[in-house]
C-alpha positions as CSV (number, residue, x, y, z in Angstrom):
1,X,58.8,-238.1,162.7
2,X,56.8,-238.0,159.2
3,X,53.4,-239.2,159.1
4,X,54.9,-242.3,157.3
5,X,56.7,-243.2,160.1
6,X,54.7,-242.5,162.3
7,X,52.2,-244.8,160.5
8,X,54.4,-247.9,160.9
9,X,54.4,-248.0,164.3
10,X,52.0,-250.5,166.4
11,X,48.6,-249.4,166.8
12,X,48.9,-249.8,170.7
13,X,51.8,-247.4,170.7
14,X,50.2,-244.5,168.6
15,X,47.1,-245.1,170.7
16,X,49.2,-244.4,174.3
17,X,51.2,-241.3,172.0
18,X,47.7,-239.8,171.5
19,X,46.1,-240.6,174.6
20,X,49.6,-239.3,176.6
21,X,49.1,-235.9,174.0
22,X,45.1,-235.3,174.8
23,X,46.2,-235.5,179.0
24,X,48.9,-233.2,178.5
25,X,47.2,-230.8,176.7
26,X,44.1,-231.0,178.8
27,X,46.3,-230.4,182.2
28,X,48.7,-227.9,180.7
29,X,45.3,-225.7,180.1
30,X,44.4,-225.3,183.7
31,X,47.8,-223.6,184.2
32,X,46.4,-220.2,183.5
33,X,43.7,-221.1,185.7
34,X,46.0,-221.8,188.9
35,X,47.9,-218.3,188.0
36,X,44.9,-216.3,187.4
37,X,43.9,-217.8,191.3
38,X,47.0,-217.3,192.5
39,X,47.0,-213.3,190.9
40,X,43.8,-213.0,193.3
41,X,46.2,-213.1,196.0
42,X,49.3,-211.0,194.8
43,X,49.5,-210.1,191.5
44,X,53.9,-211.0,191.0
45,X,54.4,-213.5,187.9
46,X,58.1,-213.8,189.3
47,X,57.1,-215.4,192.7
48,X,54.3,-217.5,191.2
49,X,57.1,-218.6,188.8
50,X,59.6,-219.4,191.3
51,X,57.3,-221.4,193.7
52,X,56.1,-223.2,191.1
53,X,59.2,-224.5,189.9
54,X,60.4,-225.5,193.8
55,X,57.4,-227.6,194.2
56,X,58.2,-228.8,190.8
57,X,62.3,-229.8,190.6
58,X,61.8,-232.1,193.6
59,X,60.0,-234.5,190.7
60,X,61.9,-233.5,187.8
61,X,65.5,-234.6,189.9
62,X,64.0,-237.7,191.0
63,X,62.2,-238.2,187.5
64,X,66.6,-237.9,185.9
65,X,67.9,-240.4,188.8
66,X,65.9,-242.7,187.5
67,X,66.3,-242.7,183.7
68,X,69.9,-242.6,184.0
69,X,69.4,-245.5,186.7
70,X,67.4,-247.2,184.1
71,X,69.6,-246.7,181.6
72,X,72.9,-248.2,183.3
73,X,71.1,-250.9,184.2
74,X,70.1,-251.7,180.3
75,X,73.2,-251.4,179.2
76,X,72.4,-248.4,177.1
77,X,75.0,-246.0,175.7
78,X,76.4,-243.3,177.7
79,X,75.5,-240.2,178.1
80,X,76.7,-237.7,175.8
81,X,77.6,-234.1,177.1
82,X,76.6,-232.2,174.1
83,X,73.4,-233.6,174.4
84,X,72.9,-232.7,178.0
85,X,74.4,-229.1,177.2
86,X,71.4,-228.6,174.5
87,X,68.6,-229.8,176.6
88,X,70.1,-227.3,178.9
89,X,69.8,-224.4,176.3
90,X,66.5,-225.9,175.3
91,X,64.9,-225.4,178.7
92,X,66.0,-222.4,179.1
93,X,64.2,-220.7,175.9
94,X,60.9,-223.2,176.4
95,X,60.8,-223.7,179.7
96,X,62.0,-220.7,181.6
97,X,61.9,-217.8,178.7
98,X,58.4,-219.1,177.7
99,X,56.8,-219.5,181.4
100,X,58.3,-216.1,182.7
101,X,56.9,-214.1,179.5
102,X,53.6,-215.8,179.8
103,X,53.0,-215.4,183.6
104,X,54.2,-211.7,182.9
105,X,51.7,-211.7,179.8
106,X,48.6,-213.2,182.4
107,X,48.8,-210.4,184.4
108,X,47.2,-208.2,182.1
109,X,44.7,-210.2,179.8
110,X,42.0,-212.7,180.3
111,X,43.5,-216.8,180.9
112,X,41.1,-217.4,177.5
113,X,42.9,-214.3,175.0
114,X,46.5,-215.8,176.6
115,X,45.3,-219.7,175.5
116,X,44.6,-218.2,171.7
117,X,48.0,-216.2,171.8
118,X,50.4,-218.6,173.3
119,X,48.3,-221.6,171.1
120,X,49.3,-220.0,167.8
121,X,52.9,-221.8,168.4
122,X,52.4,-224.5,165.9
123,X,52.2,-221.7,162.9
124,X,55.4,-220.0,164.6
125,X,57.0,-223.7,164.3
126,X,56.0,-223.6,160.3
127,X,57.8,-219.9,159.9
128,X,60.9,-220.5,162.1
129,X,61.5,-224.0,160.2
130,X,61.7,-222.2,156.8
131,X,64.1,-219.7,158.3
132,X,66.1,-221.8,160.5
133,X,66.5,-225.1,158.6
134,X,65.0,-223.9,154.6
135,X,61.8,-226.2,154.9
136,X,59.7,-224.9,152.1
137,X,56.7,-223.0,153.1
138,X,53.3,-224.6,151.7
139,X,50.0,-222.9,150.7
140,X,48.2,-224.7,153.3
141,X,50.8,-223.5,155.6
142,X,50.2,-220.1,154.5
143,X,46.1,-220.3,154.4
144,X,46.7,-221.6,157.9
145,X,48.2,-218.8,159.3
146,X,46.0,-216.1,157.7
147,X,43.3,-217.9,159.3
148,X,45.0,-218.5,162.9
149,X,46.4,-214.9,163.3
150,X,43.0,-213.3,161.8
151,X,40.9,-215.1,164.8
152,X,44.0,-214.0,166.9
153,X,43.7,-210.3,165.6
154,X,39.9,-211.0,165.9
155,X,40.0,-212.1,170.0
156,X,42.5,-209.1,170.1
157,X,40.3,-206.5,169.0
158,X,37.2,-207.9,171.2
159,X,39.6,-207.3,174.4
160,X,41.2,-204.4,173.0
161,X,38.6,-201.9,174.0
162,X,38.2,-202.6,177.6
163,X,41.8,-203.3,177.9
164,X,44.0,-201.1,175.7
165,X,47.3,-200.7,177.0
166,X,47.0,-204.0,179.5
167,X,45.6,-205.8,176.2
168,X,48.3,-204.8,174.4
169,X,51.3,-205.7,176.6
170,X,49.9,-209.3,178.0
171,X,49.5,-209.9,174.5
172,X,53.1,-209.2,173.3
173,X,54.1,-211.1,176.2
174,X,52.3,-214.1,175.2
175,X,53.4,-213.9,171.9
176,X,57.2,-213.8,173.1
177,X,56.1,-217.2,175.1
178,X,54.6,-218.8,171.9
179,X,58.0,-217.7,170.2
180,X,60.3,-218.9,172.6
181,X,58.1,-222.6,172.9
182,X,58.4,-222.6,169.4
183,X,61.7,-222.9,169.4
184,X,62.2,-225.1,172.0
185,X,59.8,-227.5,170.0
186,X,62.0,-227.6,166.9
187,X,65.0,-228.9,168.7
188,X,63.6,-231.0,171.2
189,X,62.5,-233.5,169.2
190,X,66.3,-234.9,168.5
191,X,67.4,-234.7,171.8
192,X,64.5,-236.5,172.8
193,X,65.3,-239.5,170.5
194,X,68.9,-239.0,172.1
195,X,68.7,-239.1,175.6
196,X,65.0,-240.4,176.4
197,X,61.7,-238.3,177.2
198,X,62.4,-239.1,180.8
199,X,65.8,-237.6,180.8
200,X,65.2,-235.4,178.7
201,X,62.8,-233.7,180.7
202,X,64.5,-234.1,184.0
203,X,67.5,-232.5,182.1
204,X,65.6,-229.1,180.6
205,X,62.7,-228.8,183.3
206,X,65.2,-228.6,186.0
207,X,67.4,-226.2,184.5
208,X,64.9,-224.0,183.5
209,X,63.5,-224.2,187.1
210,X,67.0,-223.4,188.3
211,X,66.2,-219.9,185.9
212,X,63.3,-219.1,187.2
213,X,64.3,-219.6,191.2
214,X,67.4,-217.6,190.6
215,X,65.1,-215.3,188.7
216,X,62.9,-214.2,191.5
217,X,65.9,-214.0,194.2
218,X,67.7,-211.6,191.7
219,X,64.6,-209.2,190.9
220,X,63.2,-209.2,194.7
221,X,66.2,-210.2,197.0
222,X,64.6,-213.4,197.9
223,X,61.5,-212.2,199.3
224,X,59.3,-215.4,199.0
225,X,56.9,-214.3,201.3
226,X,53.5,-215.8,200.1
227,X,49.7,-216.5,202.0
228,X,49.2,-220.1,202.6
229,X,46.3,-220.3,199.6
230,X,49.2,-218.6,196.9
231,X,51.1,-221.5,197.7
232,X,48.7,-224.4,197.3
233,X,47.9,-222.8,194.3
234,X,51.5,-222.5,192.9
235,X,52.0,-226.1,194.2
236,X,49.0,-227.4,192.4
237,X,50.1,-225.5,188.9
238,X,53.3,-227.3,189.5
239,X,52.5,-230.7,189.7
240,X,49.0,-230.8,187.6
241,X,49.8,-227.9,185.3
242,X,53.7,-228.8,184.8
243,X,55.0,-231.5,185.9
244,X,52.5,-233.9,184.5
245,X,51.9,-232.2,181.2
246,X,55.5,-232.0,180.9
247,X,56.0,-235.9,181.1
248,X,53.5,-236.9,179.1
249,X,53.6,-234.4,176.1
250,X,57.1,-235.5,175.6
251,X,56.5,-238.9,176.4
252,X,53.7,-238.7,173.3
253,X,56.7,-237.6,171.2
254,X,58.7,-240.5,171.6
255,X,55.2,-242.4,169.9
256,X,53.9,-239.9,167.6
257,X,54.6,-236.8,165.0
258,X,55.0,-233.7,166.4
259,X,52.6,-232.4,164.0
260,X,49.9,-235.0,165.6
261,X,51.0,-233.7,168.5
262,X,49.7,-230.2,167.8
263,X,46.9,-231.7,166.5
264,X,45.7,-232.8,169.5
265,X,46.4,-229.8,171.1
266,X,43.5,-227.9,169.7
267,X,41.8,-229.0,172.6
268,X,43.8,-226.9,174.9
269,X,42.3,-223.8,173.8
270,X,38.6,-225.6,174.4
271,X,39.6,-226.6,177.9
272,X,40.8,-223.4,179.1
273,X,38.1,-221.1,177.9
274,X,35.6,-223.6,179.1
275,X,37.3,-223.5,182.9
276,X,37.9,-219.8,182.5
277,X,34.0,-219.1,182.0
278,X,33.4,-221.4,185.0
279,X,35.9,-221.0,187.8
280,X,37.1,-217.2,187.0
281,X,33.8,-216.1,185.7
282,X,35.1,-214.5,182.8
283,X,32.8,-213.2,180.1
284,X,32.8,-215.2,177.1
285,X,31.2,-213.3,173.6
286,X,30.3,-213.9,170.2
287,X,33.2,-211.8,169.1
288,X,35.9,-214.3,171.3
289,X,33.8,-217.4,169.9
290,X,34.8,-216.8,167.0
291,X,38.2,-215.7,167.3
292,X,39.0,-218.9,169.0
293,X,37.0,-220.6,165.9
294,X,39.3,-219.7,163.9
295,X,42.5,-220.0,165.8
296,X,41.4,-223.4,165.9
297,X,40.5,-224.3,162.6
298,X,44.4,-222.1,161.6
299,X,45.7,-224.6,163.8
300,X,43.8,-227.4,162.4
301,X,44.3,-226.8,159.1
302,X,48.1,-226.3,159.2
303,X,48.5,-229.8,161.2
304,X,46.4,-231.8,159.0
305,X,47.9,-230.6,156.1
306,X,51.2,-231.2,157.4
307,X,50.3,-234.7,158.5
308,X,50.2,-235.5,154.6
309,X,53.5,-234.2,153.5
310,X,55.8,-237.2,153.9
């Protein structure tokens, strides 16, 4: 959706798509905060990954039986198994791909370094577009991205000492779940339009929780053998940190651009570092101020510029 269209919607609508955008963003942040808990417990990003996902696909079934129920009952159009098959392929690479590389990537760096990494998605969108589908780069594009990966590079250096080889690896990690979320932004957008942000999610949440529970049983012959406080935890990141986000993130881009959605995920970054400082007690410096300064304003810059371009 271009910032035209976007404009001619009613007010009331863009004002829900925002609103729905600023919840999501603000829950999805505490999900490194529920698997930085859960870590205190036993450190395994495949179990936390699994039980998350089978407190999770309870909602996301019952979420699908009730678009498609909705949309007999409208009269809609059928629908259409090509569509299904990408939402599919879809969750899989932003959904499962993305969540196992980034619960991988927590075990080894602070929840605030893995907000900054994974949060540089939106510049990741602007360079796969030109390759994927020849959208011309811009030079605010470009000014963005110098700015967003030098805080990056600048957060990554602060942690590096301390850290090294941990630093290191979490942060590749995190950058393969920022790739693979990328990806899974640029060609959700259609399928939302096509099958309905309800459905849609039901269709790609689920699969990828199917990924992520087969996952585990392959890598630790179903062992799920957890402590009582792992669980709650795992059951809390599902519902609060996914399930929730999940619905109303896509729900804000059946209102709004995806470029004001990015926008208003520059809070995310805010939230997370703020409840990182708080609930994990982790250190927060001058030096990762302003790394996240700048990730921000990279971010900023490349979404507000894009916001223009009609």
């Amino acid at each position: 959706m271009t910032s035209k269209t976007a404009a001619s919607l009613p007010a009331r609508t863009r004002t829900t798509g925002y609103l729905l955008a600023a919840a999501g963003a603000a829950l999805f942040s505490s999900k490194a905060i529920f698997i930085k808990l859960a870590y205190q417990e036993e450190v395994n990003a495949s179990l936390m990954l699994a039980y998350r996902m089978v407190f999770a696909i309870p909602f996301f079934a019952a979420i699908g039986i009730w678009a498609v129920t909705a949309k007999r009952n409208s009269g809609e159009a059928g629908i259409r198994r090509e569509h299904v098959a990408q939402a599919i392929a879809t969750g899989f690479a932003g959904y499962y791909l993305a969540s196992y590389f980034d619960f991988a990537g927590l075990q080894y760096i602070s929840a605030q370094l893995e907000r900054l990494v994974l949060f540089t998605y939106p510049i990741m969108i602007m360079f796969l577009s030109a390759v994927l589908k020849g959208e011309r780069l811009t030079a605010h594009g470009l000014a963005a991205a110098g700015v967003t990966y030098g805080g990056l590079g600048f957060a990554f250096a602060s942690d590096l000492p301390s850290g090294l080889h941990d630093t290191v690896t979490g942060t590749l990690l995190v950058l393969s779940a920022a790739l693979c979320f990328a990806i899974h932004q640029i060609y959700a957008r259609p399928l939302i339009s096509a099958l309905g942000s309800a459905l849609y999610t039901s269709i790609s949440m689920t699969s990828a929780s199917i990924c992520c529970i087969l996952h585990h049983v392959i890598v630790s012959g179903a062992d799920f053998g957890a402590s009582p406080r792992f669980m709650w935890l795992a059951a809390a990141c599902a519902i609060a940190a996914t399930v929730l986000p999940a619905l109303f993130i896509n729900a804000s881009l059946a209102r709004i651009s995806s470029t004001a959605v990015a926008m208003i995920s520059t809070l995310s970054p805010l939230v997370t570092i703020a409840l990182a400082v708080i609930i994990l007690g982790e250190p927060f410096t001058l030096a990762d101020g302003l790394g996240a300064v700048l990730v921000i304003i990279g971010v900023g810059i490349y979404t507000r510029g894009d916001s223009r371009v009609v």
